[in-house]
C-alpha positions as CSV (number, residue, x, y, z in Angstrom):
1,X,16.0,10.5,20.4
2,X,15.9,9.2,16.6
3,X,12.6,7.9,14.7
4,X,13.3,5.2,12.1
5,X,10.3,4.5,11.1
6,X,6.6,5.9,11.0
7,X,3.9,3.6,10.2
8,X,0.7,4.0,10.5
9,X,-2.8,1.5,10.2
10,X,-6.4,2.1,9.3
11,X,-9.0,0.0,9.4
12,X,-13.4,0.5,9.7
13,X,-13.9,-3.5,11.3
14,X,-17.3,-2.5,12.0
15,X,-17.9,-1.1,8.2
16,X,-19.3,2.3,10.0
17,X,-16.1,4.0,11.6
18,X,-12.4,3.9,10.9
19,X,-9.8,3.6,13.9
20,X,-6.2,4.3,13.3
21,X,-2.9,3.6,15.0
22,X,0.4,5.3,14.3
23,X,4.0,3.5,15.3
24,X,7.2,4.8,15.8
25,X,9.8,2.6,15.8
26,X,12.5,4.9,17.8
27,X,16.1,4.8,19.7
28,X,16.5,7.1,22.9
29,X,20.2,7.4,24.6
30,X,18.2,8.2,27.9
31,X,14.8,8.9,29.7
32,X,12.9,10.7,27.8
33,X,9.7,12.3,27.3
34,X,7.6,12.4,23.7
35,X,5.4,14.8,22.7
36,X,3.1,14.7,20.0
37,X,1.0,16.8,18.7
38,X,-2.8,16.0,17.4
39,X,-4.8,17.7,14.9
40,X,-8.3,18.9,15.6
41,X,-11.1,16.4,16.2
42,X,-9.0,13.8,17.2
43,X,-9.7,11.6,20.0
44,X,-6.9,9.5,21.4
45,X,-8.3,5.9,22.5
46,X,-5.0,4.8,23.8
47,X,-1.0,4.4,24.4
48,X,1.2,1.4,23.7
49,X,5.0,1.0,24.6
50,X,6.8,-1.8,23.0
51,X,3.1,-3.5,22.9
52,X,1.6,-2.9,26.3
53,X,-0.6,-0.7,27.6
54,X,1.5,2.6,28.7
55,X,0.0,5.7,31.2
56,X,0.3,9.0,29.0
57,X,-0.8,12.5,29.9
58,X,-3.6,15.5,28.3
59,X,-4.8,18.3,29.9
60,X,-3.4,20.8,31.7
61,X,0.1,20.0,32.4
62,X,0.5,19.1,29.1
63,X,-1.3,22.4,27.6
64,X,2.0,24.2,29.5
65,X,4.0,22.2,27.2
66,X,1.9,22.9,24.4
67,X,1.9,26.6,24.9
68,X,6.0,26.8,25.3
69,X,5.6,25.1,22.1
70,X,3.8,27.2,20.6
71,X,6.0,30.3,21.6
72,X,8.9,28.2,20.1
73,X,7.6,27.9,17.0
74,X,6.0,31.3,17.1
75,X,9.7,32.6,17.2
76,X,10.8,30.7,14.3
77,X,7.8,31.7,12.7
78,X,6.3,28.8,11.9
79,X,2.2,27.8,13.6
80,X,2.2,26.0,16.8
81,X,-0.1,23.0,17.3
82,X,-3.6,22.9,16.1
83,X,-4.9,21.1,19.6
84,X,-4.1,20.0,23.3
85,X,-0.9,18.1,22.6
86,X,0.1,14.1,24.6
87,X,2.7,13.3,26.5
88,X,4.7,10.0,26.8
89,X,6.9,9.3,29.6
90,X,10.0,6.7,28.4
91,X,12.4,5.5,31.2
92,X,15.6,3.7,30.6
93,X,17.7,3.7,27.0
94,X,17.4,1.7,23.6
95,X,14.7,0.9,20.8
96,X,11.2,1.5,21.6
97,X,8.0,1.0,19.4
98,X,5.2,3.9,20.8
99,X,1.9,3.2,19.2
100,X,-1.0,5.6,19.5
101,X,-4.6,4.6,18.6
102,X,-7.0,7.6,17.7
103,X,-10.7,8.2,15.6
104,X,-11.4,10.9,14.5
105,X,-15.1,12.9,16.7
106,X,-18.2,12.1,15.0
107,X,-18.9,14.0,11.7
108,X,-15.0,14.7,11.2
109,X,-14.6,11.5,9.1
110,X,-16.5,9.5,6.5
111,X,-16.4,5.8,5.6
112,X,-15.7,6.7,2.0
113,X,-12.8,9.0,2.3
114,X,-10.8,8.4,5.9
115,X,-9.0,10.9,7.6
116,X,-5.2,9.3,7.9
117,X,-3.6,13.2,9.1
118,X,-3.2,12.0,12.6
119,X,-0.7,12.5,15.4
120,X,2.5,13.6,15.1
121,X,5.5,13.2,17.4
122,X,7.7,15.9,18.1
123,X,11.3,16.0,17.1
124,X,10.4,12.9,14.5
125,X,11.8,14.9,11.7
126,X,12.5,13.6,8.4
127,X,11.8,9.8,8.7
128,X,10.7,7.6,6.6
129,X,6.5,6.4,6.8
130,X,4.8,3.9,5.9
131,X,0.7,3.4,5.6
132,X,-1.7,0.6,5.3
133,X,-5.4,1.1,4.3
134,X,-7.5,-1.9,5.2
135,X,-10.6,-1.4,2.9
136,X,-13.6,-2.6,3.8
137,X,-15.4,-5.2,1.6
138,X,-17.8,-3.3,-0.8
139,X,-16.1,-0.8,-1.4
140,X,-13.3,-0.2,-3.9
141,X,-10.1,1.5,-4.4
142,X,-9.3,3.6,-7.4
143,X,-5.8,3.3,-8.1
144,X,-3.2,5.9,-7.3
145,X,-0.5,5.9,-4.7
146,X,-2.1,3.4,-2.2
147,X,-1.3,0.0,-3.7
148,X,-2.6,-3.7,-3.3
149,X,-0.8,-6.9,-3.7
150,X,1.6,-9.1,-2.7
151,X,4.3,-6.5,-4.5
152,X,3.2,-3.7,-2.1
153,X,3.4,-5.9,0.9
154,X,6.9,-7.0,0.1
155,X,7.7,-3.2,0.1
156,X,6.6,-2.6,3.0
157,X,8.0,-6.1,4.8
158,X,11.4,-4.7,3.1
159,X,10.7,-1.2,4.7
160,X,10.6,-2.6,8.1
161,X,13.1,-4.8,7.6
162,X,15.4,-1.7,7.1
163,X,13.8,-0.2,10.0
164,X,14.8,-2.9,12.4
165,X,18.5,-3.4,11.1
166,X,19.2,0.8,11.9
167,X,17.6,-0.4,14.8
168,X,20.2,-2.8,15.5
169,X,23.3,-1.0,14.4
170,X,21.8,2.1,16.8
171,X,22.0,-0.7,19.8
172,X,25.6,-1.8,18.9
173,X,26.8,1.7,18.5
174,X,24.9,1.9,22.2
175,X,26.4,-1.1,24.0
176,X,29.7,0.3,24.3
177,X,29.0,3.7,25.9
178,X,25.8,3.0,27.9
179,X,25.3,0.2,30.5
180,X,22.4,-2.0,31.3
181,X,20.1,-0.1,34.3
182,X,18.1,-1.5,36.9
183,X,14.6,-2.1,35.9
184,X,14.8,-1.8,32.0
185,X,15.0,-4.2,29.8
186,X,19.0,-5.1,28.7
187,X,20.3,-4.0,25.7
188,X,21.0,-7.5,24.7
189,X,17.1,-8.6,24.8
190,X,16.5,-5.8,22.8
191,X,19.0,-6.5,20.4
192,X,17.5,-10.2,20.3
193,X,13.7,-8.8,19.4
194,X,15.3,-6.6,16.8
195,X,17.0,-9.5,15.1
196,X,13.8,-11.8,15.7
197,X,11.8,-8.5,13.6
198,X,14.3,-8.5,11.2
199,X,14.3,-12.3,10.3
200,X,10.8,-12.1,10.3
201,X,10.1,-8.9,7.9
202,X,12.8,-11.0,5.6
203,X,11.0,-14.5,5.8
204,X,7.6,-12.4,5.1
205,X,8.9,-10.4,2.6
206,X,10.6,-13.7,0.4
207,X,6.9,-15.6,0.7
208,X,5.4,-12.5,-0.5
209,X,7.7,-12.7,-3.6
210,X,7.3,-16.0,-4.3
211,X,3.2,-15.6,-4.5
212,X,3.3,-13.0,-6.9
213,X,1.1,-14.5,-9.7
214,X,1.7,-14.2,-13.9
215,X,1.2,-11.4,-15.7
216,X,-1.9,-13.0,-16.7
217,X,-3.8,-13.7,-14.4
218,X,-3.0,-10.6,-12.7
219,X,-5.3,-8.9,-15.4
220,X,-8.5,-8.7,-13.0
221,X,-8.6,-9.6,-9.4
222,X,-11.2,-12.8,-8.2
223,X,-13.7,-9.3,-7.4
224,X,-13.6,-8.7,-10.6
225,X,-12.0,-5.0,-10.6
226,X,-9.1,-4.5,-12.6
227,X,-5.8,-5.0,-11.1
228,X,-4.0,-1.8,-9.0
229,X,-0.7,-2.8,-9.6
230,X,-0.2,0.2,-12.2
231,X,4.0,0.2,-11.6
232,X,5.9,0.2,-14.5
233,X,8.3,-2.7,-15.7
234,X,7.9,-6.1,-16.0
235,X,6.2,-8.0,-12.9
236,X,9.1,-10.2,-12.5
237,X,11.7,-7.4,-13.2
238,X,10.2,-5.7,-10.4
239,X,10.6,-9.1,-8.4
240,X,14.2,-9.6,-9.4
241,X,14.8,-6.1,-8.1
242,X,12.7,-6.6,-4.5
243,X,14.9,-10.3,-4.1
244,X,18.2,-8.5,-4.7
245,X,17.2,-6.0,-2.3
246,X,16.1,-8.5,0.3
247,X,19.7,-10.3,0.1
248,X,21.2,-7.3,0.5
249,X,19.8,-6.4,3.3
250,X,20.2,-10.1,4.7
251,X,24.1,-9.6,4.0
252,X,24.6,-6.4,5.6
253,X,23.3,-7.8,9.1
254,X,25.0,-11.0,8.2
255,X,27.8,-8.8,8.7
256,X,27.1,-6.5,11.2
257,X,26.4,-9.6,13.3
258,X,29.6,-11.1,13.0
259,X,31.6,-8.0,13.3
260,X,30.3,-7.4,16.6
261,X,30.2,-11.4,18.0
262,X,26.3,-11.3,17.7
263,X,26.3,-14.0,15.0
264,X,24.8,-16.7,17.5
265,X,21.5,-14.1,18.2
266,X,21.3,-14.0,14.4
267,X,21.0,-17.8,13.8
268,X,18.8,-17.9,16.4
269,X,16.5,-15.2,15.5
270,X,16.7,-17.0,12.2
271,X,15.5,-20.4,13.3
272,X,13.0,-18.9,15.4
273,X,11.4,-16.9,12.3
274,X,11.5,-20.1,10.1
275,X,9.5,-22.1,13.3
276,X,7.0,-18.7,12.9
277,X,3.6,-18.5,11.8
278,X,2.6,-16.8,9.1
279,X,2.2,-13.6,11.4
280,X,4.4,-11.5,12.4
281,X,4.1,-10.7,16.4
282,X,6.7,-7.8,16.5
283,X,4.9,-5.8,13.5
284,X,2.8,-3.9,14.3
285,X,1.1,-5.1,17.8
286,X,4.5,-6.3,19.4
287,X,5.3,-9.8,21.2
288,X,3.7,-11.3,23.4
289,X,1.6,-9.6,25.3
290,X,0.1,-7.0,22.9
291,X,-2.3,-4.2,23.7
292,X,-6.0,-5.5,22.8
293,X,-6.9,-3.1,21.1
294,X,-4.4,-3.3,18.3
295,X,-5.9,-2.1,14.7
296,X,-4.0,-4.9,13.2
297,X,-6.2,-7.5,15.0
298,X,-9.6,-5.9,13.8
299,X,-8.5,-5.9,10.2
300,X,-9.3,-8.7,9.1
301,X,-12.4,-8.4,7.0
302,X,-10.7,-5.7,5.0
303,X,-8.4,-5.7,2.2
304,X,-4.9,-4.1,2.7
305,X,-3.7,-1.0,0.6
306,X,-0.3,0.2,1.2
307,X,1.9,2.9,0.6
308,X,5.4,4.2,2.0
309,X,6.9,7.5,1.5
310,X,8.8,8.4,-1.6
311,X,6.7,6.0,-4.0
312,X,4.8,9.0,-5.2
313,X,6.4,12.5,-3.2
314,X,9.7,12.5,-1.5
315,X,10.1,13.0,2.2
316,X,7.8,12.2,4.7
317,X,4.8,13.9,3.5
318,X,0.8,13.0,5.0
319,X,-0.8,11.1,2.5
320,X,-4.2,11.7,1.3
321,X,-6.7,8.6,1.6
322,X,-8.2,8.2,-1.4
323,X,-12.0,8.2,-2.1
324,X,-13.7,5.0,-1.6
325,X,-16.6,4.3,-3.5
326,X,-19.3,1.3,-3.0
327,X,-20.0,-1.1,-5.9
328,X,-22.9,0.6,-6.9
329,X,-20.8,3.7,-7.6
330,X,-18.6,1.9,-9.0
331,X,-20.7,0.7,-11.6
332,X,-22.3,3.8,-12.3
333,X,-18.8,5.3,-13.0
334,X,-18.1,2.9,-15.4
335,X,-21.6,3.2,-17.1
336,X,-21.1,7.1,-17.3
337,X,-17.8,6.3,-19.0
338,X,-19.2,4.4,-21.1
339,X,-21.8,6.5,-22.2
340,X,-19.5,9.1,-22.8
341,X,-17.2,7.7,-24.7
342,X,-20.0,6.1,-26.9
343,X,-21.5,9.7,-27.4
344,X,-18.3,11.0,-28.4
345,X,-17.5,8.0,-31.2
346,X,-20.9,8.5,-32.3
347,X,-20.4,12.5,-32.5
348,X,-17.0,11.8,-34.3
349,X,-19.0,9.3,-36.9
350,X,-22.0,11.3,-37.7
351,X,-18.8,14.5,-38.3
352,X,-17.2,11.6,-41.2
353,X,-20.0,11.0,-42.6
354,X,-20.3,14.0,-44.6
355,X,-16.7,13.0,-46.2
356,X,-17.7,10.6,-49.3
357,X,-14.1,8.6,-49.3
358,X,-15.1,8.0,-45.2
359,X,-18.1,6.5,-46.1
360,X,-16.8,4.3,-48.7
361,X,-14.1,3.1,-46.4
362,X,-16.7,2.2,-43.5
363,X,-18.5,0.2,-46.3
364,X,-15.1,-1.9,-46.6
365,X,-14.5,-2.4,-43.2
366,X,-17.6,-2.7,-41.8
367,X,-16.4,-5.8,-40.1
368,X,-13.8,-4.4,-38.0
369,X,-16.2,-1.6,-37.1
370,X,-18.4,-4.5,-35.3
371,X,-15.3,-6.5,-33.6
372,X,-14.9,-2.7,-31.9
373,X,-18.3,-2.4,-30.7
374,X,-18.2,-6.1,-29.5
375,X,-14.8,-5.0,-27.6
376,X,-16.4,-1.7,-26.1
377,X,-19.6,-4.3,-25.0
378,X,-17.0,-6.5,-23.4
379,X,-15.6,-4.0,-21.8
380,X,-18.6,-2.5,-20.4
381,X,-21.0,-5.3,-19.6
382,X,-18.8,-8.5,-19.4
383,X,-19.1,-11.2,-21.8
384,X,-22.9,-10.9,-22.5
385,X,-24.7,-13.3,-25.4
386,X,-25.5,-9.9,-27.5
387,X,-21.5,-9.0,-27.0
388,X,-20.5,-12.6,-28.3
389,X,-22.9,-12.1,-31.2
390,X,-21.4,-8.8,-32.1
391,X,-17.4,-10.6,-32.0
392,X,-18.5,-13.7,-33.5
393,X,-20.7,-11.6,-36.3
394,X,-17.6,-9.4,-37.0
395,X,-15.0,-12.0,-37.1
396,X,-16.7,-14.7,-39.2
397,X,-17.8,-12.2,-42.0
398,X,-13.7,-10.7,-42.1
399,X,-12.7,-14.2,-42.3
400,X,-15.3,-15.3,-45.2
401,X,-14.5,-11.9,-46.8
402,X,-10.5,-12.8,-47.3
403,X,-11.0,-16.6,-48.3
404,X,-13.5,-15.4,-51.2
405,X,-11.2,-12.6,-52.5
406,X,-8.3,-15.8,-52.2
407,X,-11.0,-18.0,-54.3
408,X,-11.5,-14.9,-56.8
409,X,-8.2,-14.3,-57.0
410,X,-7.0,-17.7,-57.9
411,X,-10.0,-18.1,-60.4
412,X,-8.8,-15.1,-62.2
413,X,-5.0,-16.3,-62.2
414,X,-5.6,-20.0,-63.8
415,X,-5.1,-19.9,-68.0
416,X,-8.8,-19.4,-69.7
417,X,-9.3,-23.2,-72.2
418,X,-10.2,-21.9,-75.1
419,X,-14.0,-23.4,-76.6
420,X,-13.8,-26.1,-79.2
421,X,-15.4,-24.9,-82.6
């Protein structure tokens, strides 16, 4: 058994409680069963299997498997799991996508700072993750690793893009060596939904690249909270860099395809993600036929925040949620700021003033001294008429101040007429 990919969803659609749902996107050679284990105080709401409802097991059995766990990893010295572990039941061969949905018990979470440390599968290892934070409207995002945008969604498109071309070239290496058995579904179909993901992530991720707005206006979102985006380069550097990448990935199964006679299923898959909506089916709630209660679905009223592994830490470390905070708090944050930083310049002024040569240079530039205020104001309040006054006020009397040195200087250059007697 091998896990590509790890992604995970949260989302509160009811602005009370979050609900989350984890995703493996995984190849097993045979029938298998998947353990995972669960951290305390969470509740598992339900199993999924390449979209549809699946039976798993917790409780007794599965506390056996739990406890030879345990003396596994007791032996290696390492802790055993924190809580009755799951167990999934996978028949037949190929790539599978196992999604768990889970909460957390009452009083274990809180609205403002979600719990995302959920299930984990065993034997998963080192696999890349991905995670998307669906924020509820109200409250904000400070920024940090979790990122907004059409940028951040590319990423992630591009991510599970990756995810379902090792996908593919796991079923290839697979068709030689394992036949088709009764009651599964062929490798061939399965190679024909990874193909159908795969044009789809690509087709998302290029539209997603092509809405990414200017510079400019990029400088405060329509909410009126500054922009998240805090990578560094140039916006459309970063663009150039997520296109090549697409292509390349376009080129290597462009390739694969053709080296192993698939090249038909590709154009196909193709056309089929071109005739597309706008959503994806296959990511994250599967084709046709999806569970109901997909996290995805109940989403929609919140604004996404993403974040994959080795944008901030290497490996495939649990990332922390960050701390929400309403608009209220949000304003009172900045207002403290504020405050503060006006305390501290007027600290730093009254210090100055016992320097004479200070003083006299604050008599000089007095003007710039009110374009800064007016630019702290702005900053702080908005564009406010006192704020204008202050920038209008400031700027005038710095312009009228260099024309009548110009005038005064001129006078004193023309040649003095000397009086008639």
């Amino acid at each position: 058994m091998r896990v590509v990919l790890r992604e995970q969803t949260s989302a509160a659609p009811d602005g009370r409680r979050w609900l989350h749902e984890t995703t493996w996107w995984l190849y097993h050679s045979a029938p298998t069963d998947l353990v995972f284990t669960l951290p305390d105080g969470v509740a598992i709401l339900g199993v999924s299997v390449d979209g549809r409802d699946h039976p798993f097991r917790q409780g007794d059995q599965e506390t056996k498997v739990d406890r030879s766990l345990r003396e596994r990893d007791a032996a290696h010295g390492v802790s055993g799991l924190q809580s009755p572990g799951l167990l999934v039941s996978l028949s037949g061969e190929g790539a599978r996508k196992v999604s768990l949905r889970w909460e957390h018990r009452d009083g274990s979470e809180e609205l403002a700072r979600p719990g995302l440390r959920g299930p984990r599968l065993q034997g998963e290892g080192e696999c890349p993750a991905a995670w998307t934070l669906h924020v509820p409207a109200g409250l904000h995002t400070p920024p940090g690793a979790f990122r907004a945008g059409p940028l951040a969604a590319a990423r992630l498109e591009l991510r599970c893009a990756e995810t379902h071309l090792r996908l593919t070239q796991l079923l290839l290496e697979s068709t030689a060596r394992l036949p088709a058995r009764k009651g599964t579904r062929t490798l061939e179909a399965q190679l024909s939904d990874c193909q159908r993901r795969f044009a789809l992530c690509c087709r998302n991720a290029d539209q997603l690249l092509r809405t990414v707005p200017q510079p400019e206006s990029t400088a405060r979102e329509r909410s009126g909270e500054r922009a998240v985006e805090t990578e560094a380069g140039h916006p459309h550097e970063r663009v150039a860099e997520l296109q090549e990448r697409l292509e390349a990935l376009r080129r290597e199964n462009r390739r694969l395809t053709e080296a192993n006679g698939m090249g038909a299923l590709r154009r196909d898959a193709e056309r089929l993600a071109r005739r597309s909506g706008a959503t994806d089916e296959g990511r994250p709630g599967g084709p046709a036929g999806t569970a109901p209660w997909d996290v995805e679905g109940l989403a929609v009223s919140g604004r996404p925040f993403y974040r994959l592994s080795g944008d901030a830490t290497p490996g495939p470390v649990a990332a922390t949620a960050p701390l929400l905070v309403t608009s209220a708090g949000l304003e009172w944050r900045r207002a403290v700021g504020a405050t503060a930083l006006l305390a501290c310049g007027l600290l730093a002024v009254w210090l100055l003033s016992a320097f004479p040569s200070f003083v006299a240079l604050t008599q000089v530039f007095w003007p710039e001294q009110v374009v800064l205020l007016g630019l702290f104001g702005l900053q702080t309040v908005g564009a406010t008429w006192p704020v204008v006054f202050l920038l209008v006020l400031g700027g005038s009397a710095r312009v009228l101040a260099v024309v009548g040195g110009l005038l005064r200087s001129v006078q004193r250059s023309r040649p003095q007429q000397p009086h008639p007697a």
